[in-house]
VOMAR-329877 format. One record per residue (C-alpha): residue number from 1; residue in three letters; x, y, z. Coordinates in steps of 0.25 Angstrom, whole numbers, always signed. Example, Ala and Ser with C-alpha at 12.3 -4.5 7.8 and 13.67 -1.06 7.14 Angstrom:
! VOMAR-329877
1,ALA,+49,-18,+31
2,SER,+55,-4,+29
This chain:
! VOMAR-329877
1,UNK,-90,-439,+284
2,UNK,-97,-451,+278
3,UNK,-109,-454,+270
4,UNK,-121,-461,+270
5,UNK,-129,-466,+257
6,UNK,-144,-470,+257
7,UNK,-153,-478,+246
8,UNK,-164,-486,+246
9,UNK,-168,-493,+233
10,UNK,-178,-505,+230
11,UNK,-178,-511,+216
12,UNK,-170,-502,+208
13,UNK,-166,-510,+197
14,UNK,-181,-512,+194
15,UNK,-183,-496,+194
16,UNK,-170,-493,+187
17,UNK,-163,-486,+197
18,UNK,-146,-485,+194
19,UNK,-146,-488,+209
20,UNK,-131,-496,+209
21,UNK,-126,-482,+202
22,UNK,-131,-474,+212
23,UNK,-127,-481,+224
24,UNK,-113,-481,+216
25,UNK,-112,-467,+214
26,UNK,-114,-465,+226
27,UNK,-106,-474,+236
28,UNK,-93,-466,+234
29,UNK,-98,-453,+241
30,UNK,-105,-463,+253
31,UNK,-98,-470,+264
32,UNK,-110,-480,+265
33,UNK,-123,-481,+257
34,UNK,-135,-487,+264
35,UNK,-144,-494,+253
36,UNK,-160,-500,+256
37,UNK,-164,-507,+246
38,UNK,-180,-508,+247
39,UNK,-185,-521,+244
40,UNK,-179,-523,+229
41,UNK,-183,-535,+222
42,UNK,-176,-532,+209
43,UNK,-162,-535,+211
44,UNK,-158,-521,+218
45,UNK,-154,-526,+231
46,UNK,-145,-537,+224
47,UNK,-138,-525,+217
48,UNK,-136,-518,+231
49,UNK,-130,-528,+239
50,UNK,-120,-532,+227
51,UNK,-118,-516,+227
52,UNK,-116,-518,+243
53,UNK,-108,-529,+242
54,UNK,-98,-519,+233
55,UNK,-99,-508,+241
56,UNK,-97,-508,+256
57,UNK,-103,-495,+258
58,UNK,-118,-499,+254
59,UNK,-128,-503,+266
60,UNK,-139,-511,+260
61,UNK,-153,-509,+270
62,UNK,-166,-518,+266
63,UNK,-178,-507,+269
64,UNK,-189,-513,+260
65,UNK,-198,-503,+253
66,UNK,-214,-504,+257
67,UNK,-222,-504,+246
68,UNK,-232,-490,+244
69,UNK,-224,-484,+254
70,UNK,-209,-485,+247
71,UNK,-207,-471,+253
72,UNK,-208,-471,+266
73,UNK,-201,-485,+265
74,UNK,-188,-478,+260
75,UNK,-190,-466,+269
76,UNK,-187,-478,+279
77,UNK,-177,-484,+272
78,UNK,-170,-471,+272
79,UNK,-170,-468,+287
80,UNK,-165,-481,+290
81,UNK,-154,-481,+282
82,UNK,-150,-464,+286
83,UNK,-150,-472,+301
84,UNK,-140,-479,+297
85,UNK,-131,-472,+289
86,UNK,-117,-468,+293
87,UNK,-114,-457,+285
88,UNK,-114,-444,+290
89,UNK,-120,-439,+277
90,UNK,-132,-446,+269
91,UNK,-132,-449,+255
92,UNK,-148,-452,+248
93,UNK,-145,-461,+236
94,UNK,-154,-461,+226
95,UNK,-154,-475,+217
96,UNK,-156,-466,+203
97,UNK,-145,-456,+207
98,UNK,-130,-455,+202
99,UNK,-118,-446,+209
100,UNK,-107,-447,+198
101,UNK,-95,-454,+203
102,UNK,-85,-437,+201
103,UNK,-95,-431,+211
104,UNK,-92,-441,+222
105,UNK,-81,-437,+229
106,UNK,-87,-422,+226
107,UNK,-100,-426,+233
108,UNK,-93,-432,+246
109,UNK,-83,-419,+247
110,UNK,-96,-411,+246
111,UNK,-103,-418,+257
112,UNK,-91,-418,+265
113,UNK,-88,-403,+267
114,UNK,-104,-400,+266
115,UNK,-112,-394,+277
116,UNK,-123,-396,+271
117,UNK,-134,-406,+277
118,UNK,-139,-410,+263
119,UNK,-134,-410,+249
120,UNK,-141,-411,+236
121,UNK,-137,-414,+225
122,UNK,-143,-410,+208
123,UNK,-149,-421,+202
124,UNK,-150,-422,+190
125,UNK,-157,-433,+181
126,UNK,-150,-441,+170
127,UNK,-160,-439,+159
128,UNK,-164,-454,+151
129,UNK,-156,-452,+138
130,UNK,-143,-452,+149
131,UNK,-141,-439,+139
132,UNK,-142,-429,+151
133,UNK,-145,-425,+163
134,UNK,-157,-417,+166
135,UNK,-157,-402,+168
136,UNK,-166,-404,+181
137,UNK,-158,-404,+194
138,UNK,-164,-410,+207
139,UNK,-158,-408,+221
140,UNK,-160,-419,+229
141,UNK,-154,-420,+244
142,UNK,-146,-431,+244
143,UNK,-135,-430,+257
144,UNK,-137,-426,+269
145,UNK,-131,-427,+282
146,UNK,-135,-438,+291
147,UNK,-142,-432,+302
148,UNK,-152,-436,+312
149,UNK,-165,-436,+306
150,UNK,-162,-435,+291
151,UNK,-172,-443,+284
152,UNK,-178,-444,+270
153,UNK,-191,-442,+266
154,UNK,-196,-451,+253
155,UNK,-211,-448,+251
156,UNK,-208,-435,+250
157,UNK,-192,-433,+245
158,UNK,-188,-445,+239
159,UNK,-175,-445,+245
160,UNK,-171,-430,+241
161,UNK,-173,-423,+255
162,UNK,-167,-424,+269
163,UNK,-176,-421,+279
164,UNK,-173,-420,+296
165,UNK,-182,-424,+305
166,UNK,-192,-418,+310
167,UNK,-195,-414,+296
168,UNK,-187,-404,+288
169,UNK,-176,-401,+277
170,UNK,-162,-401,+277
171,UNK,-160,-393,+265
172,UNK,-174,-385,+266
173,UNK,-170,-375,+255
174,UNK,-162,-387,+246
175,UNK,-150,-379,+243
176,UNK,-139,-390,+247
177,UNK,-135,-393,+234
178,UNK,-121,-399,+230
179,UNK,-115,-398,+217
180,UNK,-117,-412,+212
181,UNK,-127,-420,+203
182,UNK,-136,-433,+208
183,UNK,-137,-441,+193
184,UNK,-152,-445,+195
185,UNK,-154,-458,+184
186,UNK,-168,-462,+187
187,UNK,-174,-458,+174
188,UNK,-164,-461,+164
189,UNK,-167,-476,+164
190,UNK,-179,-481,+153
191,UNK,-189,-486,+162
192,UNK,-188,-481,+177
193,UNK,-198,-471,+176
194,UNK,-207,-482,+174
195,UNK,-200,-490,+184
196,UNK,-203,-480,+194
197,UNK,-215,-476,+191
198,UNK,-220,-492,+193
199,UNK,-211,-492,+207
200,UNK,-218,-478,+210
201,UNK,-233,-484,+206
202,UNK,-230,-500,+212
203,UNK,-221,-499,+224
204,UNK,-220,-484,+230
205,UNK,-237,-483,+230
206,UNK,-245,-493,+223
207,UNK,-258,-487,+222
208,UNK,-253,-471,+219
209,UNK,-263,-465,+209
210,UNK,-251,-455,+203
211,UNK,-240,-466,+206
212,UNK,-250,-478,+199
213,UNK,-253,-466,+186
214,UNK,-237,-463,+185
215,UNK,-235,-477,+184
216,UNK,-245,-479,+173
217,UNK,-242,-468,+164
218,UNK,-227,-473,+164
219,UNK,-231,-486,+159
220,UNK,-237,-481,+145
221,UNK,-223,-470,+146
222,UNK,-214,-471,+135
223,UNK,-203,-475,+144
224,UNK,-213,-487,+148
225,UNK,-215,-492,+134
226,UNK,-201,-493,+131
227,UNK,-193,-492,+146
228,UNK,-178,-501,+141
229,UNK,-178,-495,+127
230,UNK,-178,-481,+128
231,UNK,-167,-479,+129
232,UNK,-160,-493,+123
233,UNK,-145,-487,+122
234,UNK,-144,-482,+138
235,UNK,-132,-490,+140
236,UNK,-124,-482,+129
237,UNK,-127,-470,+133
238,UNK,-124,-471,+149
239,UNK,-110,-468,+149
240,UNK,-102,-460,+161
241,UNK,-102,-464,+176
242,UNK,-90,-471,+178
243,UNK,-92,-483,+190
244,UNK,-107,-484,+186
245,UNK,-109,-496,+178
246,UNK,-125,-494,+174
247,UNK,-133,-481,+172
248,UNK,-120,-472,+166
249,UNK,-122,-459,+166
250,UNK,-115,-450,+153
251,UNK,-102,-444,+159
252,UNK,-107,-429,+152
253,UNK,-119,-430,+162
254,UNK,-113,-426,+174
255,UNK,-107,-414,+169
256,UNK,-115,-407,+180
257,UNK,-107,-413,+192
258,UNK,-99,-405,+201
259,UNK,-87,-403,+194
């Protein structure tokens, strides 16, 4: 049994993403992790081929995004690289997720005796004080096995669905739910909802009444106005995830693993 990671990524450093933790977090479960990069001009893919260069299991693919049509570009991306993965499973990274290092060897047990076609996991949001994690639970599809067909459909899932061709669900009723926690960072970091909102408004579909108006109000937000200095003593309070040198998550947090 072996298994097969997917990401595509484009200038995450400039839109905050903790993507070098989340590809960390999750190399120890994968037997190869296929990583497009999508055109970055910040530094990102300078990052990801030291990161290759480190670790042999990471593939690196140069699928460029296309401006007002990101989504469908990724949808691309992503059937390209499920053509050429090896793994008999499929894994969809995500560059603002976390799998703490205790649940790894749990996770690959898991899928290893699973006859499941899918598995979700809870996802939970590390709220911006890193203080807690928030009570909302989300349970996005993020393994399933590679099969002929399986695709992804960005425009209208994001990444968090498995669909067959022709068109219909693996998991129609959602119930495949394993017993362990996706740490979703995004929002933690001062800035990156501006950040997004910008990318959302400038590169995903320049011209978007609701994406443009987003983008706007954020600019006179309060995280706007002061985006670095919200929260001026991050550092000392991320504390916890051993092996992950940036974005530490408090050890108290992850009390709602598995045991």
């Amino acid at each position: 049994m072996t298994i097969s990671a997917v990401l595509s990524v484009r200038n995450s450093i400039e839109n905050g993403y903790p993507f070098v933790e989340s590809i960390l977090s999750v190399l120890p479960i994968v037997d190869e992790y296929l990583i497009n990069d999508g055109g970055s001009t910040d530094g990102t893919l300078e990052v990801l081929h030291r990161l290759a260069e480190e670790h042999p299991k990471i593939r690196l693919f140069h699928m460029k995004d296309r401006q007002s049509e990101r989504w469908d570009a990724i949808c691309e991306q992503y059937l390209k690289m499920y053509s050429q993965a090896k793994g008999d499973w499929l894994f969809e990274g995500q560059a603002d997720e976390l799998i703490h290092e205790r649940d790894s060897p749990k996770i690959k047990r898991f899928i290893e005796t699973t006859k499941w076609p899918i598995i979700r996991f809870h996802r939970r949001e590390v709220v911006n004080n890193w203080s807690q994690l928030s009570q909302d639970i989300y349970h996005p599809a993020r393994i399933a096995r590679n099969v002929p067909g399986l695709y992804q459909d960005w425009n209208k899932y994001g990444g968090d669905e498995f669909l067959m061709k022709p068109l219909y669900w693996i998991d129609p009723d959602r119930h495949h739910k394993s017993p362990f926690t996706l740490y979703h960072l995004y929002n933690m970091f001062p800035g990156n909802e501006y950040n997004k909102k910008r990318n959302d408004a400038q590169w995903l579909a320049p011209g978007d009444v609701s994406r443009v108006s987003n983008f706007g109000n954020t600019t006179s937000s309060y995280i706007y106005r002061k985006p670095e200095s919200v929260y001026w003593n991050l550092p000392k309070l991320a504390v916890g995830l051993v092996g992950m040198e940036f974005y530490r998550v408090r050890e108290e947090l992850f009390t709602f693993s598995s045991p």
